[in-house]
VOMARLUM-455453 format. One line per field, with one value per residue (C-alpha): x, y, z. Coordinates in Angstrom, 1 decimal, padded with zeros to 4 digits, always signed. Example, Ala and Ser with C-alpha at 12.3 -4.5 7.8 and 13.67 -1.06 7.14 Angstrom:
BEGIN
X	+012.3:+013.7
Y	-004.5:-001.1
Z	+007.8:+007.1
END
This chain:
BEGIN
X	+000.0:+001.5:+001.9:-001.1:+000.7:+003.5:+001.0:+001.8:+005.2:+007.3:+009.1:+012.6:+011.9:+011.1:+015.3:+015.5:+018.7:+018.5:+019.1:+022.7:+024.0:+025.3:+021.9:+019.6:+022.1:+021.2:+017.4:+018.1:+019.6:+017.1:+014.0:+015.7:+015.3:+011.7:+011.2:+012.7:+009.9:+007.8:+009.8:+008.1:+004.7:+004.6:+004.4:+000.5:-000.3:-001.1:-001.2:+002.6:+004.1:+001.9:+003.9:+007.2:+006.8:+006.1:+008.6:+011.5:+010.1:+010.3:+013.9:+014.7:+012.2:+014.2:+017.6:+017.1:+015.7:+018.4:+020.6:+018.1:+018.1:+021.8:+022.0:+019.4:+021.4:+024.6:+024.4:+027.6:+029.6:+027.7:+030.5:+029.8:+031.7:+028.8:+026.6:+028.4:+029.2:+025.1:+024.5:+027.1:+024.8:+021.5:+022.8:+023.8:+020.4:+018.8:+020.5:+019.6:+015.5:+015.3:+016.4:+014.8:+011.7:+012.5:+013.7:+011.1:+007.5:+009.2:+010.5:+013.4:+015.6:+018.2:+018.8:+022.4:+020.1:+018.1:+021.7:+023.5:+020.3:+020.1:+024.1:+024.2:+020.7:+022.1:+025.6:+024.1:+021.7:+024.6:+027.1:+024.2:+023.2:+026.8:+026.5:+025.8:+028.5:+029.4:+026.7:+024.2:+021.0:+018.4:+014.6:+012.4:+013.2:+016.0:+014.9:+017.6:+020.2:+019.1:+020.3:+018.0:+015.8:+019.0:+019.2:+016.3:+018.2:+021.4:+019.8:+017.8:+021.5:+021.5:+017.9:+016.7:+013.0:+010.0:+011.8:+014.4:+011.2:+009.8:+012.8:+012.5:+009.4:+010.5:+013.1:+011.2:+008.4:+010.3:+011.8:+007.9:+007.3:+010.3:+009.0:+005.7:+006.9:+010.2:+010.8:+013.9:+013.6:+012.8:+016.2:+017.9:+016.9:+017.6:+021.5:+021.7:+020.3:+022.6:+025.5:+024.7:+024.0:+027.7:+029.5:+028.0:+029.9:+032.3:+032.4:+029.2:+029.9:+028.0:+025.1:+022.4:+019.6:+019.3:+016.1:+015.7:+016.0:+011.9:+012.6:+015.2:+013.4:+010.2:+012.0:+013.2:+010.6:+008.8:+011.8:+011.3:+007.9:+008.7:+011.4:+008.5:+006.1:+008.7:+010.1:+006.2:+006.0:+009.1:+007.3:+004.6:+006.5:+008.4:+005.2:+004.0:+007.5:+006.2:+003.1:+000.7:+000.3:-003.3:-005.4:-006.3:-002.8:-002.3:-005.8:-004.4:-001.2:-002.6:-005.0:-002.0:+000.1:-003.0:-003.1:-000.1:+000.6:-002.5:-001.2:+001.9:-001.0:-002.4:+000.8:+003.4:+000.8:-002.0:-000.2:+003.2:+006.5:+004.7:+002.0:-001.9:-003.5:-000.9:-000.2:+003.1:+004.0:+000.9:+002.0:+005.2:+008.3:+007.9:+004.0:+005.4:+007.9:+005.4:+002.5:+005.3:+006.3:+002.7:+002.5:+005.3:+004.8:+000.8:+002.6:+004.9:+002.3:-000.2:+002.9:+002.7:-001.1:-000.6:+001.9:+000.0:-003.4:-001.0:+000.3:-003.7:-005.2:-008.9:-008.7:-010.2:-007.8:-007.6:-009.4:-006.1:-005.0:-008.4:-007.9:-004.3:-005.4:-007.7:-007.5:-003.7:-005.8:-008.5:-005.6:-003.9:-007.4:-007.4:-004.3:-005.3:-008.2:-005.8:-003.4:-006.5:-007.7:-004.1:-003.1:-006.9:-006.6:-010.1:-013.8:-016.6:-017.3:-013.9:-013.4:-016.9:-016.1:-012.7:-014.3:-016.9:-014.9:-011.7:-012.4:-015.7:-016.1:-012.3:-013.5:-017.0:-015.1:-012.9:-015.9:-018.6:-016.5:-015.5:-015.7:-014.1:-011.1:-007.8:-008.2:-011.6:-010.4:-007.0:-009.4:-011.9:-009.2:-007.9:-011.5:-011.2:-008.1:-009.2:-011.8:-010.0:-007.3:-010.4:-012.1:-008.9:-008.2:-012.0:-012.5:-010.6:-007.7:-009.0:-006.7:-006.0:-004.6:-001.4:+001.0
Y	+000.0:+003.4:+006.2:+008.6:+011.3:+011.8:+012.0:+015.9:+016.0:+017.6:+015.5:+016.9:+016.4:+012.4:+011.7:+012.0:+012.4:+010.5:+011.1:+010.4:+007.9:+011.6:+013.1:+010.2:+009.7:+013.5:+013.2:+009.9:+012.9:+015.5:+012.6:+011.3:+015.4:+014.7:+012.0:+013.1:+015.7:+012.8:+014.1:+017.5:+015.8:+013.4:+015.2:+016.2:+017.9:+021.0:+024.4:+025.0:+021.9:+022.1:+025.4:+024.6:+021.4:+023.1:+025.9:+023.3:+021.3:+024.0:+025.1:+021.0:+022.1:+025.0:+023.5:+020.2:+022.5:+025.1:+021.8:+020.0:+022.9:+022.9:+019.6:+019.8:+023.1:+021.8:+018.2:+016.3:+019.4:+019.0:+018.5:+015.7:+017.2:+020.1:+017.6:+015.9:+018.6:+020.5:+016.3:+016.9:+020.4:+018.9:+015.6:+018.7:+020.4:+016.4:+015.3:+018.9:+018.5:+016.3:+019.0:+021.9:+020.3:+019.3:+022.8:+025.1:+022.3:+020.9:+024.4:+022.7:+026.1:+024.7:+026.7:+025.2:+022.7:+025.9:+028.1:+024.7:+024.2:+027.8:+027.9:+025.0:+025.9:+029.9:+027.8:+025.0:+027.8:+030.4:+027.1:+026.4:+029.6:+030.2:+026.8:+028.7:+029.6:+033.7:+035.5:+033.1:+033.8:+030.7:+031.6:+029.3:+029.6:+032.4:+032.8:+030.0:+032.3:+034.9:+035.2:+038.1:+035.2:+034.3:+037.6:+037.4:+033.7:+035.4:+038.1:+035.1:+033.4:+036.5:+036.7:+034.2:+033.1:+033.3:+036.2:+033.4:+031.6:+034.6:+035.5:+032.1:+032.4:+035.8:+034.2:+031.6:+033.8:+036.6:+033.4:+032.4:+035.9:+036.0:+032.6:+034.0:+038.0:+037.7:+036.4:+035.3:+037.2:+040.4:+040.0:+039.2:+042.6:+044.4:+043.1:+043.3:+047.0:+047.8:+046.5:+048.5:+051.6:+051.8:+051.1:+052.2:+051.5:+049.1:+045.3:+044.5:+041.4:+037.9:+037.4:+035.1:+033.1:+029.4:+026.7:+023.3:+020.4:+019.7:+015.1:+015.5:+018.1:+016.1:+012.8:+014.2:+015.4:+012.2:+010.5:+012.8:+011.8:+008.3:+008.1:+009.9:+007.8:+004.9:+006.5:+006.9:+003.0:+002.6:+005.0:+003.0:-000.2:+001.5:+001.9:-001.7:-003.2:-001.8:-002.6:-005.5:-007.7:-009.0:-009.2:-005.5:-004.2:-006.5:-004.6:-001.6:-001.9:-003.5:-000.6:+002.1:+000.4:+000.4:+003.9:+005.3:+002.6:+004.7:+007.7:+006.6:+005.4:+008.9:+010.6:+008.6:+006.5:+008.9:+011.9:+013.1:+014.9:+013.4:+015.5:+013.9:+014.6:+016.4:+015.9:+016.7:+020.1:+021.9:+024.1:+026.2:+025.0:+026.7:+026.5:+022.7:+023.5:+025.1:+022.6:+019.7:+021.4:+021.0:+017.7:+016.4:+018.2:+016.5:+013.2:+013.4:+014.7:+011.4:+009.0:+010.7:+010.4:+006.5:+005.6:+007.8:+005.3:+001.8:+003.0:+003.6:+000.9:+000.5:+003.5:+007.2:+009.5:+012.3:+015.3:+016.9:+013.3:+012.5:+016.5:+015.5:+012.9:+013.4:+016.9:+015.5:+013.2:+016.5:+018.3:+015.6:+015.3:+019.4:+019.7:+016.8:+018.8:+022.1:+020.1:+018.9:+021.7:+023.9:+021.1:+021.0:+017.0:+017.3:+018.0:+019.3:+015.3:+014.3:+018.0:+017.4:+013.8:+014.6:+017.4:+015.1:+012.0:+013.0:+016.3:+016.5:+013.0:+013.1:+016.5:+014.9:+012.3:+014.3:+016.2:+013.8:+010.7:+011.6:+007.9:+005.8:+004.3:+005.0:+001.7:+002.5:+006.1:+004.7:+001.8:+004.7:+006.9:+003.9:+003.2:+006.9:+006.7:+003.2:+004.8:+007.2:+004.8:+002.7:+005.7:+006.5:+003.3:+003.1:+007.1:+008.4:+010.7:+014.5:+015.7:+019.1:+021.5:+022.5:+024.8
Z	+000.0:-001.0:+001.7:+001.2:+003.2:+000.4:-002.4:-002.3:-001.6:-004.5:-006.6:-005.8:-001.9:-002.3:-002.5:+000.7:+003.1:+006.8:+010.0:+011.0:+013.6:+015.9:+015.3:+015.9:+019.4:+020.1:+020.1:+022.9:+025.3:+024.9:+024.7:+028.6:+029.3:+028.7:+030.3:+033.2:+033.7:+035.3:+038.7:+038.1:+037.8:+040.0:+043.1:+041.9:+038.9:+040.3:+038.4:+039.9:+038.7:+035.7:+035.0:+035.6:+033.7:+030.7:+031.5:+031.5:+028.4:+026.7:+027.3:+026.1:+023.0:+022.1:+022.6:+020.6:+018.2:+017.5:+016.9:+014.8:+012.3:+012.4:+011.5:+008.7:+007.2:+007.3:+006.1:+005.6:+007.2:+010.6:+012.7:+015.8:+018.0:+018.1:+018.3:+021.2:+023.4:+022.7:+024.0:+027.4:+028.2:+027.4:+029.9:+032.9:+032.5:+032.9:+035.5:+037.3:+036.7:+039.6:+042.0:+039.9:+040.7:+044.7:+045.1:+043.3:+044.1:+048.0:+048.8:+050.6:+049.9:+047.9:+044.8:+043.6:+041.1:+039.8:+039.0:+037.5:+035.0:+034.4:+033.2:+030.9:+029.4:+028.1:+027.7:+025.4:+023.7:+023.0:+021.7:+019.6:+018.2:+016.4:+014.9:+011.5:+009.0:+009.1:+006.9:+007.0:+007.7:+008.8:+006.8:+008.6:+012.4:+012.8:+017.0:+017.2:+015.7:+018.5:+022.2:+023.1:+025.1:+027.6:+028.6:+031.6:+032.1:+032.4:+035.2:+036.8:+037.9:+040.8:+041.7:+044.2:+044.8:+042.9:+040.5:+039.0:+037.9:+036.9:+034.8:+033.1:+032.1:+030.4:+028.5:+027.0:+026.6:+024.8:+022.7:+021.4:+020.6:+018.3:+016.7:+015.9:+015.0:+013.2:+009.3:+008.4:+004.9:+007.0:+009.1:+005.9:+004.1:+006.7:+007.5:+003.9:+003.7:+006.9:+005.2:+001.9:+004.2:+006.2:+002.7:-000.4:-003.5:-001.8:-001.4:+000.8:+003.0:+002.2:+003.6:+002.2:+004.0:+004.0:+004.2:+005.5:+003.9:+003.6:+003.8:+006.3:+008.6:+008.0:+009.2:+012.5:+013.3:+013.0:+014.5:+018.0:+018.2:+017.8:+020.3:+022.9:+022.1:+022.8:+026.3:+027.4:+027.0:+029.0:+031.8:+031.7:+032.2:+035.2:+036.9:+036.0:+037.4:+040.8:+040.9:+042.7:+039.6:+038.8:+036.3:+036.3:+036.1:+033.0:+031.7:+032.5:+031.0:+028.1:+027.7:+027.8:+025.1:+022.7:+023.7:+022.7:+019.4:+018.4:+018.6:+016.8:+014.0:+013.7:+014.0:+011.6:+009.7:+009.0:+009.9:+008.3:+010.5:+014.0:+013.5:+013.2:+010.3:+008.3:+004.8:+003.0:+002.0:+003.3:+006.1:+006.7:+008.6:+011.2:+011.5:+011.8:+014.2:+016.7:+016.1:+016.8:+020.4:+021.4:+020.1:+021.9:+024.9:+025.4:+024.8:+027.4:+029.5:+028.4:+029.6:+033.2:+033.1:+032.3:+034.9:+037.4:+036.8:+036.3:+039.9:+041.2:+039.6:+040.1:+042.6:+041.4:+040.1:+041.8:+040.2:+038.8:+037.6:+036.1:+034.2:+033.6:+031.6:+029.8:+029.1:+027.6:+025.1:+024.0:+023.5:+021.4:+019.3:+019.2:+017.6:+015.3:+014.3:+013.9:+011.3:+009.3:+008.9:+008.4:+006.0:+004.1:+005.0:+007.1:+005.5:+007.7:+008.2:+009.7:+011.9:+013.4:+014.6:+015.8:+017.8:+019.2:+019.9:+020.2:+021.9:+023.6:+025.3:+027.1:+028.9:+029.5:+031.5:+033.2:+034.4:+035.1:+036.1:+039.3:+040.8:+038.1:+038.7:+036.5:+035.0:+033.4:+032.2:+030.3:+028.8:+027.3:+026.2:+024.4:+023.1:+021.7:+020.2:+018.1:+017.0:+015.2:+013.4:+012.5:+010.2:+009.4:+007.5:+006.3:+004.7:+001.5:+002.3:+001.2:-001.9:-001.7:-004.2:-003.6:-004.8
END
């Protein structure tokens, strides 16, 4: 059977370049960063930890990503000794997430985890920004050629309390508003114009702008999800390994694996770059780029959910658990239903579905079923999820016309 997500992919993008060896090791290290938010979470998922769990994903996000891009420019001349020493900051600001979160959620006053995480993140982040050759100017995401972001990190290393977090959040903040305000061509006229300015008539300096590779920034993408989806099984086996084992654990567990092999149906089978319901070629790079963080980040939020109800069994949830999980699921289905419709891959018959069953009856549980145990949520989440892959396989994909 032919892939019906490549069916619009130019001609010129279908000889594709892989992942390396260096590159596919890289997205391990930043894929254990995510996985080691479970520590953040699993104290309760309260709106604190909620916030600083997707403060510190994000830092992970936009670190994997400046290196990504690198990679995907640069080709055969990406050097692996970058790639290795990005790999040696993102393993510093892992192994500090554990404290990060003892220190900020158990106030226990320690504040050595928050400064060592808060030094390799602008370390790793500057290293990576000056990855690029002189004069070249990246078109699709140039925030990761920027440092203004670090700047309220840099400040936060001397402020203690609430105002480091504060800081943080500033930084990252200021980092997403450059992502959705700044065009590369926009920076490139104007260092070009500058240049032209200072030295009229004389030699002007080289500056040009530069694109991703469409296949290979498509496949790692993809890969990042994979290797998520593949940790959250592993997180769910962690919890299995130490719990009572019955019949309803193996239910349970059962229930969570069919969960998350769905996903990886509706975002690599049916869906294109990790992303449900995308189609090839339909939505900028960085439209991508932004869609993927929220993909990845609900994932990783779904494999906390699952371990959380493999450890409670038949017991209730408790409300923020019950929310957690399956307001991680509707937000799965919503962005499902934003990629459809972005990538004209969803009529008015597949949005209103996915907005009923994928959206609509995970809040309706997590409001109305205040008794049931975890057990009975992760099997109806799972039911939800089938669902979907089986009208996937039975409806014709929707051709769009595409430029």
């Amino acid at each position: 059977m032919s892939d019906p997500n490549i069916a619009d992919e130019p001609e010129e993008t279908r000889t594709e370049r892989h992942a390396s060896w260096a590159e596919l090791f890289f997205d391990l290290v930043v894929v254990a960063g995510v996985a080691a938010l479970a520590h953040v979470l699993g104290s309760g998922p309260d709106l604190a930890a909620l916030g600083l769990y997707a403060l510190l994903f994000l830092t992970f996000w936009l670190t994997w990503t400046t290196f990504m891009l690198y990679g995907n420019v640069a080709a055969g001349k990406t050097r692996i000794t970058r790639l290795l020493i990005g790999m040696f900051g993102l393993g510093v600001m892992v192994a500090s997430v554990p404290g990060v979160a003892h220190s900020v959620l158990g106030h226990d006053g320690d504040v050595r985890p928050l400064t060592v995480f808060a030094i390799a993140y602008i370390a790793t982040r500057i290293y990576g920004s000056k990855s690029w050759s002189k004069g070249e100017v990246l078109l699709d995401f140039p925030v990761v050629q920027a440092s203004a972001g670090l700047l309220p990190w840099i400040v936060s290393i001397w402020v203690e309390g609430q105002g480091r977090l504060l800081l943080w959040a500033v930084g990252i903040g200021l980092d997403l508003l450059l992502i959705l305000a700044v065009s590369g061509d926009r920076i490139l006229k104007r260092i070009q114009s500058r240049f032209t300015d200072l030295r009229p008539g004389s030699d002007v300096p080289v500056v040009h702008g530069v694109s991703v590779d469409p296949a290979h920034f498509s496949e790692r993408l993809g890969l990042f999800v994979i290797i998520v989806l593949g940790e959250s099984v592993v997180q769910v086996i962690g919890a299995a390994a130490d719990a009572h084992y019955d019949v309803g654990l193996l239910a349970t567990g059962m229930a969570s694996f069919v969960l998350l092999a769905g996903m990886f149906g509706l975002s690599v089978v049916f869906g294109y770059a990790g992303l449900p319901h995308l189609r090839a070629g339909r939505i900028p790079a960085r439209a991508a780029l932004g869609l993927h963080c929220l993909v990845t980040g609900v994932v990783a939020t779904v494999a906390v959910s699952l371990s959380s109800a493999v450890k409670h069994g038949s017991d209730p949830l408790s409300d923020q658990g019950r929310w957690l999980l399956c307001g991680a699921i509707a937000a799965y289905f919503a962005l499902g239903v934003v990629t459809g419709v972005a990538s004209h891959s969803s009529d008015l018959q597949r949005t209103t579905s996915r907005i009923i069953t994928g959206i609509a009856v995970p809040l309706l549980l997590a409001l109305l079923a205040t008794d049931a145990g975890g057990r009975t949520l992760v099997v109806c989440m799972a039911l939800v999820v089938l669902a979907h892959l089986w009208f996937e396989r039975r409806l014709a994909p929707v051709r769009a016309r595409v430029a």
